[in-house]
C-alpha positions as CSV (number, residue, x, y, z in Angstrom):
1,X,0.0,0.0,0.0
2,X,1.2,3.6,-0.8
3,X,2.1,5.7,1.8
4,X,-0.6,8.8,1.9
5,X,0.4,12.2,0.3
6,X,1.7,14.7,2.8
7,X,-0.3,18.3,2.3
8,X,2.1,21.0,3.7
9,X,0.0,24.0,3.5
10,X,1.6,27.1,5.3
11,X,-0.6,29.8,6.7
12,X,-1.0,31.7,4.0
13,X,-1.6,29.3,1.8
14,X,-4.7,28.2,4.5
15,X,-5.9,32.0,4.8
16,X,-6.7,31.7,0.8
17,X,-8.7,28.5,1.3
18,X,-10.6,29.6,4.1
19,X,-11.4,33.3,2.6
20,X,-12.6,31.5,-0.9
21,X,-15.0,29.0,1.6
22,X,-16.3,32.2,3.2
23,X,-17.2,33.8,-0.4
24,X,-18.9,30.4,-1.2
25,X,-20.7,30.2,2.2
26,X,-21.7,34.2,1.5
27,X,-23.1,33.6,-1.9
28,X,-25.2,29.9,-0.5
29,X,-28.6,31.7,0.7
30,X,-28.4,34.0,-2.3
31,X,-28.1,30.4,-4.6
32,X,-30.8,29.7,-2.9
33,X,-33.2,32.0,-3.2
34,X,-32.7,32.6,-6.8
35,X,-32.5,29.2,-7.8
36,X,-34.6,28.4,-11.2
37,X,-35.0,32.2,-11.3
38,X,-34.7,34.0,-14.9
39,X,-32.0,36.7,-15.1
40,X,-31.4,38.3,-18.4
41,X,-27.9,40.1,-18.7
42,X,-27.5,43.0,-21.2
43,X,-24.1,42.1,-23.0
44,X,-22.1,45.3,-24.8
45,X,-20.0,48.4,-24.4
46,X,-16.4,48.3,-22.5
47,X,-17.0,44.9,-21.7
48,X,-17.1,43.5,-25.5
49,X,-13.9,45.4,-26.7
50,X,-11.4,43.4,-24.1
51,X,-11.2,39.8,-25.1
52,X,-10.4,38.9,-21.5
53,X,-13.6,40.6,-20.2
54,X,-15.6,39.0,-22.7
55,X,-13.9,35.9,-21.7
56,X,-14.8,36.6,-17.9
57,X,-18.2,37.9,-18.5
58,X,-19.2,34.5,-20.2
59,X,-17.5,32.6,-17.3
60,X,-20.0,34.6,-14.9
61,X,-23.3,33.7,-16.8
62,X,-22.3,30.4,-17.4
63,X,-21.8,30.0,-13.7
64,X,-24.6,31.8,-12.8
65,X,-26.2,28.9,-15.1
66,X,-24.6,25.7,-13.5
67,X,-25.6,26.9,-9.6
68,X,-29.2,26.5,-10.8
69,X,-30.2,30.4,-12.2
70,X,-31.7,30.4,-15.9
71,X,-30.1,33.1,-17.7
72,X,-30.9,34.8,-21.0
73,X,-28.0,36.9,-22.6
74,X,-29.4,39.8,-25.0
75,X,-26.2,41.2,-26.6
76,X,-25.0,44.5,-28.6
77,X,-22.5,45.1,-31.7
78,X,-22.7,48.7,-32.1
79,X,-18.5,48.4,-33.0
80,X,-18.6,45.4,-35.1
81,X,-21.6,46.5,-37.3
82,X,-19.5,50.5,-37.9
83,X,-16.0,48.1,-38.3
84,X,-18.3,46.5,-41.2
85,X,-19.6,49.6,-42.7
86,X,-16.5,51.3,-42.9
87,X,-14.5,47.9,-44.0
88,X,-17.1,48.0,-47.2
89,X,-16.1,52.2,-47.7
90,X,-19.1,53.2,-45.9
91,X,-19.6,55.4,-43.5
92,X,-21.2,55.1,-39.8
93,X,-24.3,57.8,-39.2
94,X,-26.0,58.5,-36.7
95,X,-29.2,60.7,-35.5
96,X,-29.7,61.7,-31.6
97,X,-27.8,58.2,-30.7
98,X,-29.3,56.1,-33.4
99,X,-27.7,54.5,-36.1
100,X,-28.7,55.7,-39.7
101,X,-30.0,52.4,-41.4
102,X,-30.2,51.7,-44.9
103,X,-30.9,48.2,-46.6
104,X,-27.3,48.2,-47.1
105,X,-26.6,49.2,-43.5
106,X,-29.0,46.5,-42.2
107,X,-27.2,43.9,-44.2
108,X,-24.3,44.0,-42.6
109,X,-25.8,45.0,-39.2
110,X,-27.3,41.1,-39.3
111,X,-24.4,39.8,-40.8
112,X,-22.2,41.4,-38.2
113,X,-25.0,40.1,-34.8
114,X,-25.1,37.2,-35.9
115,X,-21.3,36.8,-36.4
116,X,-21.0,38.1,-32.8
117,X,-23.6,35.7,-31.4
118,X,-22.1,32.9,-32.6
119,X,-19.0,33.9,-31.0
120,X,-20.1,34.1,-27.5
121,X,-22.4,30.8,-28.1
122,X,-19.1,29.0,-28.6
123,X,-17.7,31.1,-25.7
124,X,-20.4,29.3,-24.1
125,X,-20.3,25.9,-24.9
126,X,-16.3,25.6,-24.8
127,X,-17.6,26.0,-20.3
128,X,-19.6,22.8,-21.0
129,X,-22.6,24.6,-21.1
130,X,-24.6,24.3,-24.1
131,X,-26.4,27.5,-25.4
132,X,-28.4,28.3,-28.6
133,X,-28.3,32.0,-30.5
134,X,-31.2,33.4,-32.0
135,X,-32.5,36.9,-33.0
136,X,-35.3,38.0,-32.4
137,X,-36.5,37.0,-36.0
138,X,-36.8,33.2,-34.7
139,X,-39.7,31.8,-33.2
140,X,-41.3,35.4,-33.9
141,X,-39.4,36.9,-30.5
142,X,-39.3,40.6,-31.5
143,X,-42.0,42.1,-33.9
144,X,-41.2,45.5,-34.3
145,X,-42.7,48.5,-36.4
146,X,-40.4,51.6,-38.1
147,X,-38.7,53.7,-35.1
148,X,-38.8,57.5,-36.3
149,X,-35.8,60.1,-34.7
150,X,-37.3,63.2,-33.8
151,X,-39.6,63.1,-36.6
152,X,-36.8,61.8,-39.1
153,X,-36.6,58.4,-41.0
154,X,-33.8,56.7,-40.3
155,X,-34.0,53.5,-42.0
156,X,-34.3,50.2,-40.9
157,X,-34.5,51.0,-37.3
158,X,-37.3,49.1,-35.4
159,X,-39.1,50.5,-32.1
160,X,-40.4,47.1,-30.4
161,X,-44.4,46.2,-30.5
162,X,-44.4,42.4,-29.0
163,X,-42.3,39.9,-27.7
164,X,-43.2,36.4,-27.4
165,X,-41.3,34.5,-25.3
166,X,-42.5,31.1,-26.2
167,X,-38.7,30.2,-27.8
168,X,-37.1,31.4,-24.9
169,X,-39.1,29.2,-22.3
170,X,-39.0,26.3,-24.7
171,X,-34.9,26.5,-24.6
172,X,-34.8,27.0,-20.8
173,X,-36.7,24.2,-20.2
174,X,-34.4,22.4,-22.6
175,X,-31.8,23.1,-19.9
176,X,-30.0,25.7,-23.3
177,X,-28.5,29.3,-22.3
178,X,-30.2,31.9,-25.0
179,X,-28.4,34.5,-26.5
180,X,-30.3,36.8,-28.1
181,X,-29.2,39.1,-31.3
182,X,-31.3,42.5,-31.0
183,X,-32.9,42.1,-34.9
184,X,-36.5,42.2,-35.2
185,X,-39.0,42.0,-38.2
186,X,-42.2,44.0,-38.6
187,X,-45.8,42.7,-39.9
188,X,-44.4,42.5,-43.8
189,X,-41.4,40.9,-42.1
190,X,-39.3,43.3,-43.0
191,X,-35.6,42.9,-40.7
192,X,-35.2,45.7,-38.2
193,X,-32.1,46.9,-36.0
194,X,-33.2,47.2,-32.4
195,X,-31.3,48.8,-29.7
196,X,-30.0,46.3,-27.4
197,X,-31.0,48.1,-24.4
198,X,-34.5,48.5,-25.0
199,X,-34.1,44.9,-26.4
200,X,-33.0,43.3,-23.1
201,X,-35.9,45.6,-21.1
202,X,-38.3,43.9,-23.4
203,X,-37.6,40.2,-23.3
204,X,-36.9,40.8,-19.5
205,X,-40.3,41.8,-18.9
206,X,-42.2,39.4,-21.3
207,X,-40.4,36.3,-19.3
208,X,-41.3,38.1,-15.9
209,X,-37.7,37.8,-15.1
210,X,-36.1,38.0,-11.9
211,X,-33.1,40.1,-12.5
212,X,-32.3,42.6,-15.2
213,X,-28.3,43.4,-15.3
214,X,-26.9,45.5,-17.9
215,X,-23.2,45.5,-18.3
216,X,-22.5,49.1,-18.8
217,X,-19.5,51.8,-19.1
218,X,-20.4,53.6,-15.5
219,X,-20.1,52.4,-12.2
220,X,-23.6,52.8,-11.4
221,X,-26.0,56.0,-10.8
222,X,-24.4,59.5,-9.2
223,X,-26.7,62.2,-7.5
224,X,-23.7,64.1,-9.0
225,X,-21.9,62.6,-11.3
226,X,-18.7,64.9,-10.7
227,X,-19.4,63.3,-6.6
228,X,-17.7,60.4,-5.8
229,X,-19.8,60.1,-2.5
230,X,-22.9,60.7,-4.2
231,X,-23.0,56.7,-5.6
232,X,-26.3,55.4,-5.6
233,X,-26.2,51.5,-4.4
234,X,-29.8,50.9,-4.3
235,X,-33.2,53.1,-4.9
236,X,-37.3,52.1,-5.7
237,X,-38.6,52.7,-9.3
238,X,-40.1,56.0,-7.5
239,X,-36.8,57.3,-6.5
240,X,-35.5,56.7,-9.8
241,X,-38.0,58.3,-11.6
242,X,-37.9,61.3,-9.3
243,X,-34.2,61.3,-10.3
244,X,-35.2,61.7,-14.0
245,X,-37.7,64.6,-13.4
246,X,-35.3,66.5,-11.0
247,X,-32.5,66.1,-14.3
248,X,-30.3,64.1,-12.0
249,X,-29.7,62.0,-15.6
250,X,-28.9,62.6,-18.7
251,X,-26.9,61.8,-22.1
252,X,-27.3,58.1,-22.8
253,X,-27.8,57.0,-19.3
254,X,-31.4,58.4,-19.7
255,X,-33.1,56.2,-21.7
256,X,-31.3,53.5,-20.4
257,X,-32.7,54.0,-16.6
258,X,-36.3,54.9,-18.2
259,X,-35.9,51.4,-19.5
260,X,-35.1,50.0,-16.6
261,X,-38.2,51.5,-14.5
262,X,-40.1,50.7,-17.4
263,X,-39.0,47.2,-16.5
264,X,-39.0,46.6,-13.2
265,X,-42.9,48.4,-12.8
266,X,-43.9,45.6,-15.6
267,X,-43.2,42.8,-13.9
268,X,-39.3,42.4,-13.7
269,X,-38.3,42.5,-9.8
270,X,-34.4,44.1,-10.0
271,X,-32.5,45.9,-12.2
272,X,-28.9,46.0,-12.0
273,X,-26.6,48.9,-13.5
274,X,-23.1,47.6,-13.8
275,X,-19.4,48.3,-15.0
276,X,-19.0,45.7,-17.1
277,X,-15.2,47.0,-17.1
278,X,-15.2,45.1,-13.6
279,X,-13.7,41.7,-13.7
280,X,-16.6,39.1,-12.2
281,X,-19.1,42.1,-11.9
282,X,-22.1,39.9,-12.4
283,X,-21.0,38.1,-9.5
284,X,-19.5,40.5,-7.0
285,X,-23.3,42.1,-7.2
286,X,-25.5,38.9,-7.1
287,X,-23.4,37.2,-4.7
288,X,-22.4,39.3,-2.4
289,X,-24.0,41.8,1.0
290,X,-22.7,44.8,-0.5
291,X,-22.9,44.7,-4.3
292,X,-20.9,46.6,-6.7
293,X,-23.4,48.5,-8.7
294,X,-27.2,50.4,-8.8
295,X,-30.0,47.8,-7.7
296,X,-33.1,49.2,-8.8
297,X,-36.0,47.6,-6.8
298,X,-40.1,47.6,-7.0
């Protein structure tokens, strides 16, 4: 018979061990509560361009996924659709935010989702977790109708009317992670590009999900923004719309958090604001007391 291994582990060496068993024992009760819940996570900005954040973001959902949560990713491409237009000689417009889309435009905007999409499904499955990418063309997910800027046509733009989730519950009860491409068709089923924020506030509230996170370029919401020690950890749907009317918010952080009251007062119990340039941020603020980011909360 072999002798047994000797395990000569110093003190520090026992101080890591013990500090990682206190994170897991931290984040059991919050396992537990949330367990079979749906949280959709809002996938773009800062957190896309780094290939090792991409790489950690996908770690997080996929864990979030194998400790019993159901998660939905609804992902951007704002960069790879302008590194397509202007690879072809074109050039990027845009209108109060919004991108200019022409049927040229919106050919290489699908092209350019769907070549993202695929990327992070095999970011996916390469964790052992098998996951399925769809737009919201399949299954008839997103109907949309023609999304006018100030008055101004700008293209192939769509402003959502419906979602139907049926696809979605139909892969997560297939035990698949969806990740969803923000292209939607109208009645003539014309292909339309959707912002990916309002895109994730819509398929979070027709799956009544229980968390909302978007992965953004902030830490979270300021009373000041130029006020470190005005950060905002958690507030009600009231406080943030009072926030809105008192023009606490504004540039492209405004539509963004009237989204996300939209959301959570339809049926969608917390949304998370999040600096998706924070490695693990998805689970320092789910499994953790303090959080990292802006819980908004019914």
């Amino acid at each position: 018979m072999s002798e047994p291994m000797e395990r000569n582990i110093n003190e520090t060496e026992m101080n890591e061990l013990q500090n990682k068993a206190s994170v897991l024992i931290e984040a059991l009760p919050y396992i537990r509560e949330f367990n079979r819940r749906i949280i959709v996570v809002k996938y773009g900005g800062s957190a896309m361009k780094s290939e090792e954040l991409k790489s950690n973001v996908i770690k997080d959902v996929t864990l979030l996924k194998l400790v019993g949560f159901k998660p939905i990713i609804v992902h951007g491409g704002g960069k790879e659709i302008s590194r397509w237009v202007e690879k072809v000689g074109m050039e990027p417009r845009f209108v109060n935010g919004l991108r200019v889309t022409d049927e040229d435009t919106m050919e290489l905007a699908e092209m350019a989702l769907c070549k993202v999409n695929k990327q992070l499904v095999s970011l996916v499955q390469e964790l052992g977790v098998r996951a399925v990418g769809i737009t919201g063309k399949d299954g008839g997910l997103i109907t949309c109708k023609k999304r006018y800027s100030d008055g101004q046509d700008i293209g192939y733009v769509g402003e959502i009317t419906n979602v139907d989730p049926k696809v979605l519950f139909d892969l997560l009860e297939k035990d698949f992670l969806p990740i969803v491409a923000p292209i939607g068709v109208d009645e003539a089923y014309h292909s339309y590009n959707i912002n990916a924020d309002d895109a994730a506030c819509a398929v979070a509230k027709a799956v009544g999900a229980e968390k909302l996170a978007f992965l953004t370029d902030i830490e979270g919401l300021y009373r000041d923004i130029n006020d470190k020690s005005s950060f905002i950890s958690t507030l009600t749907a009231a406080e943030a719309e009072k926030l809105v009317s008192d023009g606490f918010i504004g540039g492209g952080m405004l539509p963004k958090l009237e989204g996300c009251i939209d959301a959570v007062k339809n049926g969608v119990n917390n949304v998370h604001i999040l600096d998706g340039r924070i490695m693990h941020c998805l689970l320092l603020e789910i499994f953790t007391r303090k959080g990292i980011g802006t819980s908004i909360t019914k």
